[in-house]
N, C-alpha and C positions, 0 to 999 in steps of 0.2 A: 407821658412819654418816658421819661427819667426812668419810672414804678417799673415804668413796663423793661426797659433794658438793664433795669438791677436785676431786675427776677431771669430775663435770660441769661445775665451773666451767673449770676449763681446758677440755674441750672446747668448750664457752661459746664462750672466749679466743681461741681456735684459731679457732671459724667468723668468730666476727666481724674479726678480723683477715685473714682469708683475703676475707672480703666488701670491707673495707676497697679490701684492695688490689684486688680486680678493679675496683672501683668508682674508683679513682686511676688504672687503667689505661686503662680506657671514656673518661676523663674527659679523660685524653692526648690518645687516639687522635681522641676529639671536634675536639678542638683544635686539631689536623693538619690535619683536615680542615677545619675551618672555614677555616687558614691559609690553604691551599690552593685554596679556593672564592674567598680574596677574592683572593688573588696571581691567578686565573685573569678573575676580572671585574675587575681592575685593568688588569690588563695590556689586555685589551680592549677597554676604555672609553679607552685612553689609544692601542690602531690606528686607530679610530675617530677620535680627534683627530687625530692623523698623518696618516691616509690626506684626511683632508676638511681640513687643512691643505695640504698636500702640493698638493694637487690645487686650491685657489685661488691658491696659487702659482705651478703650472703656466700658470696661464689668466688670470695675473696680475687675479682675480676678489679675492684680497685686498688690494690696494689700494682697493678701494670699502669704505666705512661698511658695506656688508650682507654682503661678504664676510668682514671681521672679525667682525662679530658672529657669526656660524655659529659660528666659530673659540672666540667666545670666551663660547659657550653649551654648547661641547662640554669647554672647560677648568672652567668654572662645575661642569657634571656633574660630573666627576672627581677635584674640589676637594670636593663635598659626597659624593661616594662614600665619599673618603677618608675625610672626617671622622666621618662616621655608622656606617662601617658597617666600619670596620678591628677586628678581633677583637684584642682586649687582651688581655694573658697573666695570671695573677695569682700566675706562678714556683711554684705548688705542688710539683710533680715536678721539672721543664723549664722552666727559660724559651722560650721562643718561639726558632724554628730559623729564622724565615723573618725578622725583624725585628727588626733589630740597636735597641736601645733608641733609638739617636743620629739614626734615620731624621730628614733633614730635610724632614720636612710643610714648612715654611712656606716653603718650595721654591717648592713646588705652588700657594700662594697668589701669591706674589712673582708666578709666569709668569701667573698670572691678572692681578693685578695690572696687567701690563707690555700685556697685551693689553686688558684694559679701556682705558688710559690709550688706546693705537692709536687703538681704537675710538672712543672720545669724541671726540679729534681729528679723525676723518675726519668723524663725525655732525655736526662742527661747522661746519665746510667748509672743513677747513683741510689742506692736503699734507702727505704722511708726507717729514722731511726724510732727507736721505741717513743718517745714521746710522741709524734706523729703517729704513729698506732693505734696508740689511745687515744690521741684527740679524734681522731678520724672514728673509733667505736664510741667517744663523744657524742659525736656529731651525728651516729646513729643514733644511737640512745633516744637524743632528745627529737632527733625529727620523727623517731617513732611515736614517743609524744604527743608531739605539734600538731601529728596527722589525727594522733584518736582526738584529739582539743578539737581539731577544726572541721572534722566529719564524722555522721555518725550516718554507718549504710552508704557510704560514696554520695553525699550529699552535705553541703556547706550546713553544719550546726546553725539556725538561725540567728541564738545571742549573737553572732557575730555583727550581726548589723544594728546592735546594740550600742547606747554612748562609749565609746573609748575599749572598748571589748577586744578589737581587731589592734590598738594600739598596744595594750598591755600585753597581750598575747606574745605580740612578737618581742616587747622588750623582753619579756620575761626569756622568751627562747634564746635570742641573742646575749644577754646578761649571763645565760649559762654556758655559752660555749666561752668562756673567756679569751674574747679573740683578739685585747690586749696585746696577752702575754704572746700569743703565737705571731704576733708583726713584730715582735723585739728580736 
């Protein structure tokens, strides 16, 4: 009788830990995905700022008070995307493939930041002076960049869903607008 309820409880042993793991597997794979859904609406909300940057640029439409704000309702989006809705890891199996712990978010506030201040100036009636010029043909430069890095044919570059790929990127993007010096 004993024989007989050790071998059920090991097999007990056996399913449940067999459950375990599909269940820590499921739970991964969840996770990938969700990584991936938000790298993919990341990355999109942020051609969207490019492209409708880019193009008041062009048509020198962001020098006016109404052309920065566009600008800087599309950075607002993508500042509160980040913050709400970026999938946090909690290292059970895997830490996170796509999101190096050291991502610097307050990147992403800083260039909001930089474009409110813009903003506020021009709403006030005041000229963007030459430094402001530049940074703002800066900040084209590199998002024309960023854009050919992160699509190629209007279509997310794969590597990006590569280890740390999606992290470096953006430091590197952020690292060159020295956005620093423009909050001093």
């Amino acid at each position: 009788m004993k024989s007989k309820l050790t071998k059920i409880s090991f097999i007990v042993l056996i399913f449940l830990i067999f459950m375990l793991s599909v269940q820590c597997l499921l739970f991964v794979k969840q996770q990938r995905k969700n990584e991936e859904h938000f790298v993919n609406n990341f990355c999109s909300y942020f051609l969207v700022f490019s492209d409708r940057f880019c193009t008041n640029v062009d048509t020198e439409y962001i020098f006016t008070a109404e052309g920065m704000k566009i600008c800087l309702d599309e950075i607002t989006r993508i500042d509160n995307y980040f913050a709400t809705e970026r999938p946090y890891t909690v290292n059970f199996l895997s830490s996170s493939t796509i999101f190096a712990p050291d991502f610097d978010a307050l990147s992403l506030g800083e260039l909001q930041r930089c474009i409110s201040a813009l903003t506020k100036r021009l709403n006030d009636g005041y000229n963007l002076e030459t430094t402001d010029v530049e940074w703002i043909h800066l900040l084209y430069k590199e998002l024309k960049l960023l854009r050919s890095t992160l699509y190629s044919e209007n279509t997310l570059n794969s590597d990006f869903l590569k280890p740390d790929r999606f992290t470096n990127v953006f430091q590197e993007f952020f690292s060159n607008l020295v956005l620093d010096d423009r909050l001093q």
